[in-house]
C-alpha positions as CSV (number, residue, x, y, z in Angstrom):
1,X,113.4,-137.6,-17.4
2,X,111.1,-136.0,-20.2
3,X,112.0,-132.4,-20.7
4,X,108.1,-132.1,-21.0
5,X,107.0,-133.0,-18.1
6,X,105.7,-130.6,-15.9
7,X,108.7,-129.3,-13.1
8,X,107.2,-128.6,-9.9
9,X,109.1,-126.3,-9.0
10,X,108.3,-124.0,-12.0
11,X,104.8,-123.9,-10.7
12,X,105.6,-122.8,-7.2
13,X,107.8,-119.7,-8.8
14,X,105.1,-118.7,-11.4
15,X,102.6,-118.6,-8.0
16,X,105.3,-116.7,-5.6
17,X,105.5,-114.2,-8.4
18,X,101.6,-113.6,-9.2
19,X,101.4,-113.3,-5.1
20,X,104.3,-110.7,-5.2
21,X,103.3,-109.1,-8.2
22,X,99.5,-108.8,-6.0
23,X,100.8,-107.3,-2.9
24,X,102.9,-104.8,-5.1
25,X,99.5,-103.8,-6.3
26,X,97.6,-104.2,-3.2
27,X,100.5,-101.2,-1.5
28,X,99.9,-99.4,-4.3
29,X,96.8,-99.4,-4.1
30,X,97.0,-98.7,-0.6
31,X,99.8,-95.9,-1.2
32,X,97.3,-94.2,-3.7
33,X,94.4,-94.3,-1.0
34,X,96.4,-92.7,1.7
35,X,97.6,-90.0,-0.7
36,X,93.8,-89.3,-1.9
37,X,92.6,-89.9,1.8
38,X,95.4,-86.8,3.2
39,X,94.9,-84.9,0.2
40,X,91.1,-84.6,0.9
41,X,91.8,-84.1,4.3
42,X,94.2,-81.1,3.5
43,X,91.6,-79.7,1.2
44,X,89.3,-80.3,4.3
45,X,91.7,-78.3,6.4
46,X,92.4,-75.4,3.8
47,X,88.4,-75.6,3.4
48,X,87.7,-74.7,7.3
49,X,90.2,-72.3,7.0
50,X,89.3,-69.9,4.1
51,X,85.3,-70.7,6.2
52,X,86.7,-69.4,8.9
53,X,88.6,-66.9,7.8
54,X,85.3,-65.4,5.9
55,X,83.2,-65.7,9.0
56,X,85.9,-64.0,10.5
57,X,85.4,-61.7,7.9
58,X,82.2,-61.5,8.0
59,X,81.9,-60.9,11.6
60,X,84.8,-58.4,11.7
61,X,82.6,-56.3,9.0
62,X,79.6,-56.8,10.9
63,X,81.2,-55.5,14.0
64,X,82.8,-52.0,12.3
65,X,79.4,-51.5,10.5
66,X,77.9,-51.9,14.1
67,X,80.3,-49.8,16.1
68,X,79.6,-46.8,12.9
69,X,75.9,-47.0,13.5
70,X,76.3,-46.7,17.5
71,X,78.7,-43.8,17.3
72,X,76.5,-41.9,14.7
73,X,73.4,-42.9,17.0
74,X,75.2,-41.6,20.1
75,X,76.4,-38.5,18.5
76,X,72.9,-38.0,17.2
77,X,71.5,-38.4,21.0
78,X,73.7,-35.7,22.1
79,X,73.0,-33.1,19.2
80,X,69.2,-33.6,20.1
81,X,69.7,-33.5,23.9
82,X,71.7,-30.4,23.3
83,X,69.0,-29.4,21.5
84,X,66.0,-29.8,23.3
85,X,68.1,-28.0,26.3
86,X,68.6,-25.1,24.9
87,X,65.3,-24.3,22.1
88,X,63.9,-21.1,23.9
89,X,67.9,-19.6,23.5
90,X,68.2,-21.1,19.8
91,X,64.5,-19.8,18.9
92,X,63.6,-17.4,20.7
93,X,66.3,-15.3,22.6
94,X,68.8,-15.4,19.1
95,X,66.5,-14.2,16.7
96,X,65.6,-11.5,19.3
97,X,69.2,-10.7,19.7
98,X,69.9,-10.5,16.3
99,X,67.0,-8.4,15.2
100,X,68.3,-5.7,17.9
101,X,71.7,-5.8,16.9
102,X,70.7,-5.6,13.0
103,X,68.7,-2.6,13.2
104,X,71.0,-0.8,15.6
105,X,73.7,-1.4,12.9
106,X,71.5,-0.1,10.5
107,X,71.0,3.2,12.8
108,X,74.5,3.6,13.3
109,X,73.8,2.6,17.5
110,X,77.1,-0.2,17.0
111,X,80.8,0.4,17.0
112,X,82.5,-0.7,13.6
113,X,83.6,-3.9,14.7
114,X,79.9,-4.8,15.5
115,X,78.1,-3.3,13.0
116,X,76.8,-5.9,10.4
117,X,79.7,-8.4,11.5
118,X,79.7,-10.8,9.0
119,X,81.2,-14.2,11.5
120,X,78.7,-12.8,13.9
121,X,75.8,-13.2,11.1
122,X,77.0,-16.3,10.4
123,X,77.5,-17.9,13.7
124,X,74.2,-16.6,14.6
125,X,72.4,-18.0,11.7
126,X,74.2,-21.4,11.9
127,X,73.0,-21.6,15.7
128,X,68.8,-20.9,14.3
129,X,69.5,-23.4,11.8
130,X,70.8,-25.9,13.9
131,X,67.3,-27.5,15.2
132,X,66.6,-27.9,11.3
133,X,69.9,-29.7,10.3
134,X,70.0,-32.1,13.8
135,X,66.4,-33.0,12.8
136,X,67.0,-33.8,9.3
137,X,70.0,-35.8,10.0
138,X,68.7,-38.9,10.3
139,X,66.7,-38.8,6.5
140,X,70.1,-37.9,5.1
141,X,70.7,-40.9,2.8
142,X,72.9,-40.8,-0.8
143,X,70.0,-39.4,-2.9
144,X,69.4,-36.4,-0.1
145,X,72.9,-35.8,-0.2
146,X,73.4,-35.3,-3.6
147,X,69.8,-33.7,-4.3
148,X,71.1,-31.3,-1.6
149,X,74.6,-30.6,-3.4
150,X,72.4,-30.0,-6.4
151,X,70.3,-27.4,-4.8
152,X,73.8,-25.9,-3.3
153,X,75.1,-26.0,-6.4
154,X,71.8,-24.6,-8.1
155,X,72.1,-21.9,-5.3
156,X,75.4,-20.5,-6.2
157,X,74.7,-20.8,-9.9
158,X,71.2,-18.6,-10.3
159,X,72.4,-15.8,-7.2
160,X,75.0,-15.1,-10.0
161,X,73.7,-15.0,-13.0
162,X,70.9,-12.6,-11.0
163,X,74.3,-10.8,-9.7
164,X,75.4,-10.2,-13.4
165,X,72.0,-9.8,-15.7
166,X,69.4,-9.2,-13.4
167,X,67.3,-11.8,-14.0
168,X,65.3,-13.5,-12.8
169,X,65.0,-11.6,-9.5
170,X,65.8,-8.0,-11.0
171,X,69.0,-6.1,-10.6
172,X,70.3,-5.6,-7.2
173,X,73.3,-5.8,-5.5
174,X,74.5,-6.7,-1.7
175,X,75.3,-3.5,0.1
176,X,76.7,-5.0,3.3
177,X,79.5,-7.7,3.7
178,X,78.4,-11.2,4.4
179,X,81.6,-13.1,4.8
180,X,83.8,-14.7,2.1
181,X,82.8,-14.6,-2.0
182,X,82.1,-17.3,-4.9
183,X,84.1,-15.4,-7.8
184,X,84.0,-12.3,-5.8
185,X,80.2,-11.8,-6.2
186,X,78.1,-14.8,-4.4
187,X,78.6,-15.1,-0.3
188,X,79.7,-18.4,0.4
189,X,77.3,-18.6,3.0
190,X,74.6,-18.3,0.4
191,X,73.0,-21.6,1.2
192,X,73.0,-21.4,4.8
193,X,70.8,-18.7,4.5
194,X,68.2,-19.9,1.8
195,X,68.1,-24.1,1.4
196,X,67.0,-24.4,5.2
197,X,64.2,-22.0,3.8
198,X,62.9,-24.4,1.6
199,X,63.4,-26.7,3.9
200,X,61.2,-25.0,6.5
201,X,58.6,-24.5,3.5
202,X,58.4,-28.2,2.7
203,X,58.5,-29.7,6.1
204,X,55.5,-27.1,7.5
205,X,53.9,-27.9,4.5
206,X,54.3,-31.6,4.6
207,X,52.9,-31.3,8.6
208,X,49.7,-29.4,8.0
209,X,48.7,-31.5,5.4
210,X,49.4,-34.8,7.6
211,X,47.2,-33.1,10.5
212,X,44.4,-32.0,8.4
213,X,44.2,-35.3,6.2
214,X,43.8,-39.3,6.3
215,X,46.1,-38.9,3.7
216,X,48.8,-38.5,4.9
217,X,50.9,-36.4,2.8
218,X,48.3,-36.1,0.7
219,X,49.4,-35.8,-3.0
220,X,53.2,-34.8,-4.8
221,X,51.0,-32.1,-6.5
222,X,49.5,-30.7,-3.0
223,X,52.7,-30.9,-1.2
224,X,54.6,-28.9,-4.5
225,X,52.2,-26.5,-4.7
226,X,51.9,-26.1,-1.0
227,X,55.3,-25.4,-0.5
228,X,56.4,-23.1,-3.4
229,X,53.4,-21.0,-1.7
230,X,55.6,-20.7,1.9
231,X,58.5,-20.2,0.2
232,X,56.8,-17.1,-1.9
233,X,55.3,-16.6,1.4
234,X,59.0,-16.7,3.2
235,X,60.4,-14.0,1.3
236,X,57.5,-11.8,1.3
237,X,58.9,-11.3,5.0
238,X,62.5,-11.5,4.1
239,X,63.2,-9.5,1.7
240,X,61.3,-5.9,2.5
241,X,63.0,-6.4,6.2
242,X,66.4,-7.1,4.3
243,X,66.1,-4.0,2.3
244,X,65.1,-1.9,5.3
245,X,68.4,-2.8,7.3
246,X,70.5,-2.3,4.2
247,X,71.4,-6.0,3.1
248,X,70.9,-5.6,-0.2
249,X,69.1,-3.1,-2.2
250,X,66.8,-3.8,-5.7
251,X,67.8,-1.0,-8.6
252,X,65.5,0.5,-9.2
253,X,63.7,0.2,-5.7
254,X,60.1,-2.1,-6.6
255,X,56.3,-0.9,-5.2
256,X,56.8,-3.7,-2.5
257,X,58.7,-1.8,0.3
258,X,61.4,-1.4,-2.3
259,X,60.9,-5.0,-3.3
260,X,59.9,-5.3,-7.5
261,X,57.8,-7.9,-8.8
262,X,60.2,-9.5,-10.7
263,X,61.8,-10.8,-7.3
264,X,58.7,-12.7,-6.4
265,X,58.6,-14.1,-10.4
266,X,62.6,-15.3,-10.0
267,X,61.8,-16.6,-5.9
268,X,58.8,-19.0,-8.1
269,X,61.3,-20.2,-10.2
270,X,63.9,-20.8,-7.7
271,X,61.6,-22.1,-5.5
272,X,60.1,-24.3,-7.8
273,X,63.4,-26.0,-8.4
274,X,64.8,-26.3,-5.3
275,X,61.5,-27.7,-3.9
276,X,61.6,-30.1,-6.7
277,X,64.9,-31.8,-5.6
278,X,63.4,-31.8,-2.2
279,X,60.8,-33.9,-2.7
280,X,62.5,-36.3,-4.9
281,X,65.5,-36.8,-3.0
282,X,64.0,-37.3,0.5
283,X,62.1,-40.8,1.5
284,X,59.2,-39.3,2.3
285,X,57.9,-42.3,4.5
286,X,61.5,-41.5,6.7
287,X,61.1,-37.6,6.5
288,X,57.3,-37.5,8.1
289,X,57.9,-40.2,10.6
290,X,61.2,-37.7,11.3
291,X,58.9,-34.9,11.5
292,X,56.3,-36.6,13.6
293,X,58.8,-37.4,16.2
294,X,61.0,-34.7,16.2
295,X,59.6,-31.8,18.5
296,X,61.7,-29.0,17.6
297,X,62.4,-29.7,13.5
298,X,60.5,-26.7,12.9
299,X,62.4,-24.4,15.5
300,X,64.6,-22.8,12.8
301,X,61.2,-21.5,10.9
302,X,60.1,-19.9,14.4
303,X,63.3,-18.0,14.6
304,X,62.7,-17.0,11.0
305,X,59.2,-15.4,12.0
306,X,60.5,-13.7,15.1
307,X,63.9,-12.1,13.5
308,X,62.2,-10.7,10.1
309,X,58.8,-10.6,11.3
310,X,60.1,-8.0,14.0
311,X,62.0,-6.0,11.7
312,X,59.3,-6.0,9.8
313,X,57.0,-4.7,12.5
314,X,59.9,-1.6,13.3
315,X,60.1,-0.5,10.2
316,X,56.5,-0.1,9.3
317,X,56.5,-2.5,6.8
318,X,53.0,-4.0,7.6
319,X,52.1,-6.6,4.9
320,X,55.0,-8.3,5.1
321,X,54.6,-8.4,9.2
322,X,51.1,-9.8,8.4
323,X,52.7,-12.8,6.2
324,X,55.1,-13.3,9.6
325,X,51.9,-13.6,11.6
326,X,50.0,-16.2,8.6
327,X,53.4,-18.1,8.9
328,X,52.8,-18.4,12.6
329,X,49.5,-19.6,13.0
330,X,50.9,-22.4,10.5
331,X,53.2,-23.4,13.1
332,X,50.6,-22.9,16.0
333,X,48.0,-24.6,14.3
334,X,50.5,-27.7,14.1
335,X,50.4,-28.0,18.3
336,X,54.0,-28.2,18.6
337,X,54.3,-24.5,20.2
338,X,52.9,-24.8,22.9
339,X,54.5,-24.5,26.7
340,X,57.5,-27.0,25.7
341,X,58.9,-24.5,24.0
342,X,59.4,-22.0,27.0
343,X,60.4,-24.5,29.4
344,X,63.4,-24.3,28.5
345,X,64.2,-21.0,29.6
346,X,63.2,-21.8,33.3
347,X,65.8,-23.5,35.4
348,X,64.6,-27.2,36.2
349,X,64.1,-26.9,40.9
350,X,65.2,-29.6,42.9
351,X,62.1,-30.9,44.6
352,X,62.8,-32.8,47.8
């Protein structure tokens, strides 16, 4: 046979092979799909995973942010409640007390351990200012907070250089103990007993205008200049009925019931400042719905009146018990003192 002719079986290898040689490509093909197909699924699976490990996440945040807001709003519930049960004792019947016990110290009528007590000032002041501070609690965001650290700080920082140069107020010096000292000079307790002033200035300020306007709050000017005039107003009352119980004395003694005129020059200053950071670091859409709703926000200012204004009235010192009563029509004239107030002090009766 011719070597060139074609061999039949050559042919039928050369097609085996090309079939082999296709279904070697056709597993690998089918190998490479199954790999892609379980590595997407595995992506799939780490996918739902990591989705719902960030809802979880999400959910778990959501949940601790909600169980914070609750307990703040329960524990804001019971600071009112506690309030509102007790306002004729917090503003009224303190503030009484207080004025007798101060000007029996100042008569020598106490024992030693009573007489100007500085924890009992202190307690008794933190209990008048506590209808302020559970009212304003709710306005209290970052920029409040640190505007109210600045006036703190503020505080501390003009009582002594006042302390040490005499300005602005004029020299004077503290002739009673009122607790622990800043450097040995300033009370701690310094702004416990003059930022919830300004306080009380700006939020009576801040109500009278909204009752006697359709604008409410009427204008940043208005409301600056309306408060700076309570706080100048305040200490008209305080500071003649601090002299005359011996808190602190002015050297040399001023034409204002031993009060100088410089006093009332460093109290605008001061004033000015600290009614400054007031008003820019309150939301003041948050503060007078706050002081709308909030019956008794103004309680710590009634205490104010009744405690100096009284001393004021014992003492003789008759201007400055005259800028007591102004600072009470203010709060009358805002109809929050009416009977509400006094119910308080009478026992609620079963009625069957």
């Amino acid at each position: 046979m011719d070597s060139s002719e074609s061999d039949p079986s050559a042919g039928s290898d050369r097609d085996r092979d090309q079939d082999r040689n296709r279904e070697q490509n056709r597993d690998r093909d089918q190998d490479r799909n199954r790999g892609q197909n379980r590595g997407q699924g595995q992506n799939r699976d780490r996918g739902d995973q990591d989705a719902n490990r960030t809802a979880l996440g999400h959910r778990g945040r959501h949940r601790t942010t909600d169980d914070a807001d609750g307990t703040r709003a329960a524990v804001q519930r019971w600071l009112e409640t506690r309030v509102r049960e007790n306002r004729f004792t917090i503003a009224v019947v303190f503030p009484v007390v207080g004025a007798i016990t101060l000007v029996a110290s100042d008569l020598g009528h106490l024992p030693a351990p009573l007489a100007y007590n500085p924890l009992l000032l202190l307690v008794g002041t933190a209990v008048m200012r506590s209808p302020l501070l559970v009212g304003v609690l709710p306005t209290l965001g970052r920029r409040a907070l640190g505007c109210l650290g600045a006036l703190t700080a503020f505080t501390y920082a003009i009582e002594l250089v006042g302390l040490r140069t005499g300005w602005p107020y004029g020299t004077f010096e503290y002739a009673i103990e009122l607790g622990p000292t800043l450097a040995g000079e300033v009370p701690l307790a310094l702004p416990l007993f003059f930022v919830p002033l300004v306080l009380d200035a700006y939020l009576l300020t801040v109500l009278v205008l909204d009752s006697r306007s359709e604008n409410r709050f009427e204008t940043p000017l208005a409301r600056l200049a309306g408060a700076i005039a309570t706080v100048l107003a305040i200490d008209l009352v305080l500071d003649p009925a601090a002299v005359a119980i011996g808190f602190w004395e002015f050297i040399p003694a001023g034409a204002y019931y031993g009060v100088p005129v410089s006093n009332y020059a460093g109290w605008l200053l001061s004033g000015a400042v600290a009614v400054a950071l007031v008003e820019f670091g309150f939301d003041r859409e948050a503060l007078r719905e706050r002081i709308r709703s909030c019956e008794f926000i103004l309680d710590d200012l009634v205490s104010f009146v009744l405690l100096w204004g009284s001393i004021n009235v014992l003492y003789g010192n008759w201007i400055a018990a005259a800028v007591a009563g102004l600072i009470c029509l203010g709060l009358v004239g805002t109809d929050r003192y009416g009977g509400d107030l006094f119910r308080t002090a009478i026992p609620p009766t079963d009625k069957n």
